[in-house]
C-alpha positions, 0 to 999 in steps of 0.5 A: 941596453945595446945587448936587448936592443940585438936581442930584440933584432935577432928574434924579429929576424928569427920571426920573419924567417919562420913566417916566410918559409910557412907562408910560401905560395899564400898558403897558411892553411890551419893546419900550419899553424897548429903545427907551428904553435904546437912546435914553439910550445914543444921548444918552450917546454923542452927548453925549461926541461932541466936535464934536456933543455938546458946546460950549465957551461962550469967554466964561465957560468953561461946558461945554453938553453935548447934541443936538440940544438942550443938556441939561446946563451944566457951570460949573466948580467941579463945578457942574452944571446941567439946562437947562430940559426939553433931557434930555427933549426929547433922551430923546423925539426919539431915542426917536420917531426909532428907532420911526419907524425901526421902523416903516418898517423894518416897511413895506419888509419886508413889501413885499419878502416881497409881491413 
């Protein structure tokens, strides 16, 4: 009971967190939370991908799941954990990746109505 009570912490924290960095200024705009659904979707799929999102550690049995870095610790007995900050590394990497995406997209539309 103790172990879900932290789990539940540890994901209300990763939470706020995201929501204070995307909420700076009173600016959550449609266009952030798109990228930040978009983002928690890709970390959901990436994670369930066998041979990319997760690992099996062959000495004790844990279960890493995440990408690019490991966000949770299954250890057995309904025991999970939150590895250090790897959710919000993994929220913010997709989430500056599909805005650069954004971003070039834009150049080279522009550039191909130029020309």
């Amino acid at each position: 009971m103790f172990e879900i009570i932290i789990f539940l912490i540890a994901v209300a924290f990763y939470v706020l967190v995201i929501a204070i960095f995307l909420n700076r200024k009173n600016k959550m705009d449609s266009k952030k939370v798109v990228l930040c659904l978009l983002s928690l979707l890709t970390i959901i799929l990436i994670s369930l991908t066998p041979n990319i999102g997760y690992r099996i550690d062959s000495n004790f049995g844990y279960v890493y799941v995440g990408f690019p870095a490991e966000m949770l610790v299954y250890r057995g007995d309904w025991v999970l954990t939150f590895t250090s900050f790897g959710l919000i590394f993994n929220f913010f990497f997709f989430y500056w990746s599909y805005k650069l995406i954004l971003k070039i997209s834009k150049v080279f539309i522009v550039k191909s109505f130029l020309l």
